[in-house]
Backbone as CSV, one residue per row, in Angstrom:
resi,resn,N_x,N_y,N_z,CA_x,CA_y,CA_z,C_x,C_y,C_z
1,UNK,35.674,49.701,77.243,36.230,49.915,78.548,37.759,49.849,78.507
2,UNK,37.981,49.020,77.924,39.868,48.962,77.570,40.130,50.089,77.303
3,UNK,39.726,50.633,76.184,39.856,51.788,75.412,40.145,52.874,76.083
4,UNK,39.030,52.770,77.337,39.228,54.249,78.207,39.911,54.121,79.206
5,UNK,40.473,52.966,79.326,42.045,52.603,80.495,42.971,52.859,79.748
6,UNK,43.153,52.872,78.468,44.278,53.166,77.635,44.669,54.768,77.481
7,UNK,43.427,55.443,77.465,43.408,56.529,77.170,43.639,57.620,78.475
8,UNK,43.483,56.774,79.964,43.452,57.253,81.189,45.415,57.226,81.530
9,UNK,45.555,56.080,81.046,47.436,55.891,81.371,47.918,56.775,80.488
10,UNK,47.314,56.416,78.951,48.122,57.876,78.395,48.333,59.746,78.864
11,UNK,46.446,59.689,79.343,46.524,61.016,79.975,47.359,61.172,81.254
12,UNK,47.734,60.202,81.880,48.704,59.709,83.212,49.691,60.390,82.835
13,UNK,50.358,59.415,81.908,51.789,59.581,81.000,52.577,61.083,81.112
14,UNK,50.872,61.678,79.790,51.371,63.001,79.279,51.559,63.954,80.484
15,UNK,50.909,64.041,81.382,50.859,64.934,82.486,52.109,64.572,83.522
16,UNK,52.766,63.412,83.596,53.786,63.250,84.329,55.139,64.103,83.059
17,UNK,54.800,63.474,81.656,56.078,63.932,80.735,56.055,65.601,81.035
18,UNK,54.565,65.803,81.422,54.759,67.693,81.309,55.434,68.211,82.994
19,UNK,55.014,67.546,83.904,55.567,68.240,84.926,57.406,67.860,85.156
20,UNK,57.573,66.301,84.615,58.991,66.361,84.303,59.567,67.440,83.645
21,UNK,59.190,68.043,82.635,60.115,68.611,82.071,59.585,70.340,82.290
22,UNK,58.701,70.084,83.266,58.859,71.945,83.765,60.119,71.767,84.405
23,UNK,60.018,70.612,85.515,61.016,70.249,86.670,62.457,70.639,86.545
24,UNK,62.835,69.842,85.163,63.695,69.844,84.546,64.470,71.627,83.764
25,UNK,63.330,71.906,83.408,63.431,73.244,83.070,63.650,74.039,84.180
26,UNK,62.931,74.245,85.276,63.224,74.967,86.204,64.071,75.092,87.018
27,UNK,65.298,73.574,86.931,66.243,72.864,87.744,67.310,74.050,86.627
28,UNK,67.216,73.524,85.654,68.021,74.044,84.600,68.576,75.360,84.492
29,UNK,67.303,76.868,84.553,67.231,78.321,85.058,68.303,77.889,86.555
30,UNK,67.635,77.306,87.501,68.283,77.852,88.831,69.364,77.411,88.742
31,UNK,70.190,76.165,88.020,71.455,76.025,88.089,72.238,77.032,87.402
32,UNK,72.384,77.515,86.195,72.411,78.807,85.564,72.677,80.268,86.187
33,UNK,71.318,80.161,87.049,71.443,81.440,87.832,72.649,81.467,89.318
34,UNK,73.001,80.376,89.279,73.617,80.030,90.247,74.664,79.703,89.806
35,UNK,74.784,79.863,88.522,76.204,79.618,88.107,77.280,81.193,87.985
36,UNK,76.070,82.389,87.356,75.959,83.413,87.388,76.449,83.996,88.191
37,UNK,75.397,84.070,89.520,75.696,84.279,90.684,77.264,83.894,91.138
38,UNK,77.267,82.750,91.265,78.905,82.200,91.827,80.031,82.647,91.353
39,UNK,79.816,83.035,89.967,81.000,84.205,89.419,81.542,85.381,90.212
40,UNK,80.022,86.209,89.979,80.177,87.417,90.523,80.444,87.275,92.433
41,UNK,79.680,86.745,93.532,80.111,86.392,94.608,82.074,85.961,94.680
42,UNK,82.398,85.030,93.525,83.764,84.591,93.564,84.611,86.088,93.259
43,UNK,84.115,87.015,91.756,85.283,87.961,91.491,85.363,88.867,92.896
44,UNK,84.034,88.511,93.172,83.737,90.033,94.675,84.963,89.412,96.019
45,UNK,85.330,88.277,95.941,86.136,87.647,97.275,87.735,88.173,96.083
46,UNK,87.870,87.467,95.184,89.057,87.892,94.789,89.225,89.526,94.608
47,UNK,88.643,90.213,94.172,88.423,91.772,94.314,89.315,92.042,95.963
48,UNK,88.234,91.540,96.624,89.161,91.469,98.511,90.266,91.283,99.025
49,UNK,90.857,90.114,98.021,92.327,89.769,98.509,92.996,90.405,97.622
50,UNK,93.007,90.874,96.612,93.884,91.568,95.924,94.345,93.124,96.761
51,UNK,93.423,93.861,96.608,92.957,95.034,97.212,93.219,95.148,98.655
52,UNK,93.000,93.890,99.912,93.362,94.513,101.506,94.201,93.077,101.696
53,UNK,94.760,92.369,100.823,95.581,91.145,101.407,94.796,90.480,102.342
54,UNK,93.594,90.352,102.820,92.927,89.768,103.857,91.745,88.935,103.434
55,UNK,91.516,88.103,103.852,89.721,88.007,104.169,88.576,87.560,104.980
56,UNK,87.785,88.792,104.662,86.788,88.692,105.786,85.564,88.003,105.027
57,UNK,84.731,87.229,106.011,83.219,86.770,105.021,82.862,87.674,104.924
58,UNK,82.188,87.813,104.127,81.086,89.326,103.621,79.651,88.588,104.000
59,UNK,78.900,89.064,104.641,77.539,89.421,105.531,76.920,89.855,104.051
60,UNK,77.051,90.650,103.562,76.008,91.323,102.570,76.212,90.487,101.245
61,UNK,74.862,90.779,100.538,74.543,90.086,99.263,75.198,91.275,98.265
62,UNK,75.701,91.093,96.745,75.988,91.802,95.842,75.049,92.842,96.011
63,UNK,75.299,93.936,95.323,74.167,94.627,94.767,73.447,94.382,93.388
64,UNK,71.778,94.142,93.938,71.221,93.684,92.763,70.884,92.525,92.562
65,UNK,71.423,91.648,93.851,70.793,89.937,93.740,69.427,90.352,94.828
66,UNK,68.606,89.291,94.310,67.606,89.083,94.895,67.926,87.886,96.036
67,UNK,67.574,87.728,97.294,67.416,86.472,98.229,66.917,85.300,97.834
68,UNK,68.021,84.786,96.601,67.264,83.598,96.256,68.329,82.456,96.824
69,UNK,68.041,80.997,96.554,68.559,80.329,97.569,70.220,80.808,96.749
70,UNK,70.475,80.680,95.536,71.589,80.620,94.750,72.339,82.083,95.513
71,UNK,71.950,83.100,95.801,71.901,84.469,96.910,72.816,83.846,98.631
72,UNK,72.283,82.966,98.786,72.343,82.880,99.813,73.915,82.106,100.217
73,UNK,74.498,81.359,98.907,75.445,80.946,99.277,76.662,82.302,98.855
74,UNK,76.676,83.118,98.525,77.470,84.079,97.875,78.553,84.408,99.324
75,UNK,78.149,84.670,100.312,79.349,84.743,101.430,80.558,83.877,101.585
76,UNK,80.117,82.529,101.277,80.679,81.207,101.309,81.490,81.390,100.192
77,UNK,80.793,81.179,98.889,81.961,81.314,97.442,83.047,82.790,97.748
78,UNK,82.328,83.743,98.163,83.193,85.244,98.005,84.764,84.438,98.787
79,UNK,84.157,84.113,100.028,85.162,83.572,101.078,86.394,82.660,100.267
80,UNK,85.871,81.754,100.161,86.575,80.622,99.468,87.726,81.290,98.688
81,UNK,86.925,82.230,97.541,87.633,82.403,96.258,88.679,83.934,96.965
82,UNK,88.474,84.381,97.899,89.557,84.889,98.148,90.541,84.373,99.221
83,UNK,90.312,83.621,99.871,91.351,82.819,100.020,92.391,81.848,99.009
84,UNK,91.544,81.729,98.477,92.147,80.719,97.389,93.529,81.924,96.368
85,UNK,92.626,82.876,96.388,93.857,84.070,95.801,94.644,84.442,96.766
86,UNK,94.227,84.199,97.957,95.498,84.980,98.921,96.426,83.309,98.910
87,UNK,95.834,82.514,99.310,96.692,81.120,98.974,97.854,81.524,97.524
88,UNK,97.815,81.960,96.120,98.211,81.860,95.181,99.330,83.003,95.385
89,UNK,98.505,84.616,96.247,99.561,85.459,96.068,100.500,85.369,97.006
90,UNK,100.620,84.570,98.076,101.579,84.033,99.102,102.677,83.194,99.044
91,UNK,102.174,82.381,98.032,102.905,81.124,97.501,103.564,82.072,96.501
92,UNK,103.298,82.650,95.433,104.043,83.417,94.255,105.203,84.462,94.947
93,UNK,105.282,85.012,96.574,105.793,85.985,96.882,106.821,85.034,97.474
94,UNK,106.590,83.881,98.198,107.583,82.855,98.667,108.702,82.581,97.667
95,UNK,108.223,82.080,96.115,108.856,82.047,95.703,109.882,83.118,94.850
96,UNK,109.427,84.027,94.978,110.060,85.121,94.169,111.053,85.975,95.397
97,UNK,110.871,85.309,96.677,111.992,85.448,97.502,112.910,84.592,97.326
98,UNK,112.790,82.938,97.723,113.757,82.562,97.474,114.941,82.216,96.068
99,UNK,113.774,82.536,95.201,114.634,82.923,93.506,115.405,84.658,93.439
100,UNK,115.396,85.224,94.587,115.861,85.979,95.162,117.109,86.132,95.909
101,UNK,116.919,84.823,96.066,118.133,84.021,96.856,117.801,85.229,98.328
102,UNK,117.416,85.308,99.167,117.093,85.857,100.307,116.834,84.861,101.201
103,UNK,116.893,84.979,102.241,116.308,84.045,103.193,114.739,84.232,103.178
104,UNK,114.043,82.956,103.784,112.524,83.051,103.559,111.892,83.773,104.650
105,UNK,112.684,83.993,106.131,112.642,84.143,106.858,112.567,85.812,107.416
106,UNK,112.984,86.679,106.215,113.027,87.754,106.380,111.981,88.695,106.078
107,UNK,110.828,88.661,106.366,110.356,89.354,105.496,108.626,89.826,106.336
108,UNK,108.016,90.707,105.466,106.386,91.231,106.062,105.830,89.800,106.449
109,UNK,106.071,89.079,105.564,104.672,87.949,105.217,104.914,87.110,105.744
110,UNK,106.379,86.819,106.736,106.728,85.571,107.482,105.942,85.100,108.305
111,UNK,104.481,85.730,108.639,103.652,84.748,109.253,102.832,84.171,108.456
112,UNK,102.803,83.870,107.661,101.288,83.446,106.022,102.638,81.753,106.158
113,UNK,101.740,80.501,106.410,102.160,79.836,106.167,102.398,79.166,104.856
114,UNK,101.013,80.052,104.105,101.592,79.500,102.541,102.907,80.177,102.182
115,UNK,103.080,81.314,102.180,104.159,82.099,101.434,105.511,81.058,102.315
116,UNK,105.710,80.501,103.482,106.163,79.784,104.082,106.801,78.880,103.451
117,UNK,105.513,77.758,103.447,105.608,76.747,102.171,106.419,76.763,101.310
118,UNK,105.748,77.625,100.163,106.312,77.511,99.020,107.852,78.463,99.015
119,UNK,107.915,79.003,99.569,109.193,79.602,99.767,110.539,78.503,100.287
120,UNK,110.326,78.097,101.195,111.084,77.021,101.431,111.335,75.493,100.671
121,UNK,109.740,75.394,99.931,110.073,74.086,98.838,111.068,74.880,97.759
122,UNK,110.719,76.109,97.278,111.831,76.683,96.252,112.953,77.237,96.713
123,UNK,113.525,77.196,98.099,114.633,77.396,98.535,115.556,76.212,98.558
124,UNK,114.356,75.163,99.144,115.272,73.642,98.653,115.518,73.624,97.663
125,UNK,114.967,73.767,96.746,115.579,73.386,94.846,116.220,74.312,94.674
126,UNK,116.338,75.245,95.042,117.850,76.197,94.979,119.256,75.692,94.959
127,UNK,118.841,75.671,96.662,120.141,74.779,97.055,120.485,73.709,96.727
128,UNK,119.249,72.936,96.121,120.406,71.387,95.602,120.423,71.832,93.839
129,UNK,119.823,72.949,93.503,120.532,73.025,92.221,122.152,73.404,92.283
130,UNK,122.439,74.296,93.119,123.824,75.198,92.802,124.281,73.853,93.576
131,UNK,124.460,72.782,94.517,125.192,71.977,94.825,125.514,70.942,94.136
132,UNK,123.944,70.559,93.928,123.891,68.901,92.713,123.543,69.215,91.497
133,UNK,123.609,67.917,90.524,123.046,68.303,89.324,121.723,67.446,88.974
134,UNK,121.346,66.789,90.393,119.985,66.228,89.988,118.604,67.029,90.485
135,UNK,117.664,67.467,89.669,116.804,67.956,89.935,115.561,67.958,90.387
136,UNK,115.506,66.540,90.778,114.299,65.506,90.937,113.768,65.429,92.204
137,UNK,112.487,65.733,92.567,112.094,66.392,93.749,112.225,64.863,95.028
138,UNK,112.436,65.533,95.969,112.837,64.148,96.898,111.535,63.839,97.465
139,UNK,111.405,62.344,97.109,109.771,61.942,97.239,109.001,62.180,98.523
140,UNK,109.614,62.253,99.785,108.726,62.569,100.549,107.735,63.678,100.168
141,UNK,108.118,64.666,99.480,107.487,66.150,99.234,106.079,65.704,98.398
142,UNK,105.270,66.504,98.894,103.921,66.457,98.019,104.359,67.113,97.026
143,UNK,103.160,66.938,96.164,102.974,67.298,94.728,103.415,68.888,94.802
144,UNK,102.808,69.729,94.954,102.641,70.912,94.314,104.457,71.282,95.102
145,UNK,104.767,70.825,96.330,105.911,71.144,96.753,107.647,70.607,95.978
146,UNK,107.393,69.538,95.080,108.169,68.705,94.588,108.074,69.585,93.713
147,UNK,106.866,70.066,93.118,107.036,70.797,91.461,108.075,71.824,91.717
148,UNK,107.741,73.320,92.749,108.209,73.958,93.003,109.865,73.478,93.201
149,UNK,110.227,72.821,94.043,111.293,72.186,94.122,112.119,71.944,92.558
150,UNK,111.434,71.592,91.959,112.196,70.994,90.555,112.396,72.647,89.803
151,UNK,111.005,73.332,89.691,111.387,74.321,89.402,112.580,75.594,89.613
152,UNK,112.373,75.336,90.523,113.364,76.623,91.238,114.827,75.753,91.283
153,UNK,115.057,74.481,91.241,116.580,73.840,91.400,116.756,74.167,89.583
154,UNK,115.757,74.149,88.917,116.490,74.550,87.191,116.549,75.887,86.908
155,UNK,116.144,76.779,88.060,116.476,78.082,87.904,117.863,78.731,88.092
156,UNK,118.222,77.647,89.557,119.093,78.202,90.279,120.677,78.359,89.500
157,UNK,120.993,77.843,88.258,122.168,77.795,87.864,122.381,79.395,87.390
158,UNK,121.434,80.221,87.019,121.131,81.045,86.363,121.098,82.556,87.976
159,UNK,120.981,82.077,88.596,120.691,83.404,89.947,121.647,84.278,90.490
160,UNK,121.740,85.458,90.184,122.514,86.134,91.023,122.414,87.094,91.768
161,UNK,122.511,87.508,93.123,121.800,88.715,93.909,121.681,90.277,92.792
162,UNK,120.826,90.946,93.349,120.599,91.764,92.398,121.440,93.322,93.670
163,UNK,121.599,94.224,92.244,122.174,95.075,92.983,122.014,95.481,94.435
164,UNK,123.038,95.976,95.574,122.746,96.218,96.783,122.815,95.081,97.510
165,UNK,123.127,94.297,97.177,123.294,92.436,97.894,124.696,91.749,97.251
166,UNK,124.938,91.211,97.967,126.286,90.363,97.729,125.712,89.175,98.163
167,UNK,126.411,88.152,97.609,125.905,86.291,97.866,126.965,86.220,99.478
168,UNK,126.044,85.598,100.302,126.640,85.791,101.497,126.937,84.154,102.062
169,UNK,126.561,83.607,103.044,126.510,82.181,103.992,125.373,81.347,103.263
170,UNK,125.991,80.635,103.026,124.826,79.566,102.719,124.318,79.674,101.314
171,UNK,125.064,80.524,99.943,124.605,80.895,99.328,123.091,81.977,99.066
172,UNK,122.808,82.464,100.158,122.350,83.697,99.937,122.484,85.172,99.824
173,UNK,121.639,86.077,99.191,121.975,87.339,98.914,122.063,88.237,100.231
174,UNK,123.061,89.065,100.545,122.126,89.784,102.031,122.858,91.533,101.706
175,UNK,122.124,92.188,101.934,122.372,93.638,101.877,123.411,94.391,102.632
176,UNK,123.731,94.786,101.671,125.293,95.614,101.637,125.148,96.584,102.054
177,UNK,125.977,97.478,102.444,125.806,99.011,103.065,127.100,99.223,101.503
178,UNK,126.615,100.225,100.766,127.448,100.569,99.560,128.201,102.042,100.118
179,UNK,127.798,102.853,100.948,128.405,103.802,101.383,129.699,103.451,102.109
180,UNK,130.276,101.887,102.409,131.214,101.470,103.044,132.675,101.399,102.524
181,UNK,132.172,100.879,100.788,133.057,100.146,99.463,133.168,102.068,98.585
182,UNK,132.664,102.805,98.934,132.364,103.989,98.107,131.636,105.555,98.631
183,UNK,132.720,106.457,99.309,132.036,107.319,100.049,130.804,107.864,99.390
184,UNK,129.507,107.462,99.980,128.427,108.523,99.807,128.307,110.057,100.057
185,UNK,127.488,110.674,99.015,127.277,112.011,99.527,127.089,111.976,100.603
186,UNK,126.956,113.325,101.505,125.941,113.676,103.150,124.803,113.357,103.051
187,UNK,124.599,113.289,101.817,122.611,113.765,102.045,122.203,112.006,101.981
188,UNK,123.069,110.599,102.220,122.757,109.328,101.860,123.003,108.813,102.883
189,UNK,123.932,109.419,103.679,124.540,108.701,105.436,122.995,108.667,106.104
């Protein structure tokens, strides 16, 4: 009688070790497929912001996914991941204005508060590069804004308006009328 209680827990055992490790296995596929998935949903949102500067959720599934639950979050990741690129290409255009030496203020994108942001943290490190010689971001500033800051103040020794601009008030560049300094043809008035 022992014998066949021993042999009843073992058969217990084995049948729990086997449905664990379907469990396990099957956890394994759907994380996978969902890892898959989250790629392609993510390149499909960055695809969006590159291409219309905007983003909208996307309603529709890829072509070629099936409605599985890993399916179902793909609107959400698409979303995310193109924001997250319009976040990056806003911030990169901020700064490549004020390493421009331009005002931040001038421009298409002056309503995108990132391009905002980061335009103005690298306008500060501008200006206290060409004034001071310390480069060290002033601590109130968050992280990613202090970096920028440090960055762009070790640029600034190096900046000069680029043709069609003269360094104007405040150390910025502002656009020249060259037909003024140098009669233009007719065909340029």
């Amino acid at each position: 009688m022992h014998i066949a209680l021993v042999q009843k827990i073992m058969y217990m055992f084995l049948n729990i070790t086997v449905v664990l490790l379907v469990h396990i296995t099957i956890s394994s596929l759907t994380a996978n497929a969902f890892r898959n998935s989250a790629e392609e949903c993510c390149q499909a949102g960055r695809l969006q912001a590159e291409h219309n500067k905007t983003c909208t959720m996307l309603t529709h599934a890829l072509p070629g996914d099936s409605h599985t639950n890993a399916t179902n979050y793909c609107p959400y990741l698409s979303h995310i991941c193109c924001l997250s690129s319009l976040r990056h290409y806003f911030c990169e255009e901020g700064l490549n204005t004020a390493l421009r030496l331009l005002p931040c203020n001038e421009t298409k994108l002056q309503n995108k508060d990132t391009y905002k942001i980061c335009c103005r943290c690298c306008e500060l490190g501008v200006q206290a590069g060409r004034h001071f010689e310390d480069c060290e971001p002033v601590p109130v500033l968050d992280e990613k804004c202090g970096e920028q800051f440090t960055n762009c103040c070790k640029k600034s020794k190096s900046l000069n308006c680029h043709a069609g601009f003269e360094m104007g008030d405040q150390g910025r560049c502002r656009d020249i009328n060259e037909c003024l300094s140098s009669p233009c043809p007719d065909t340029m008035k």
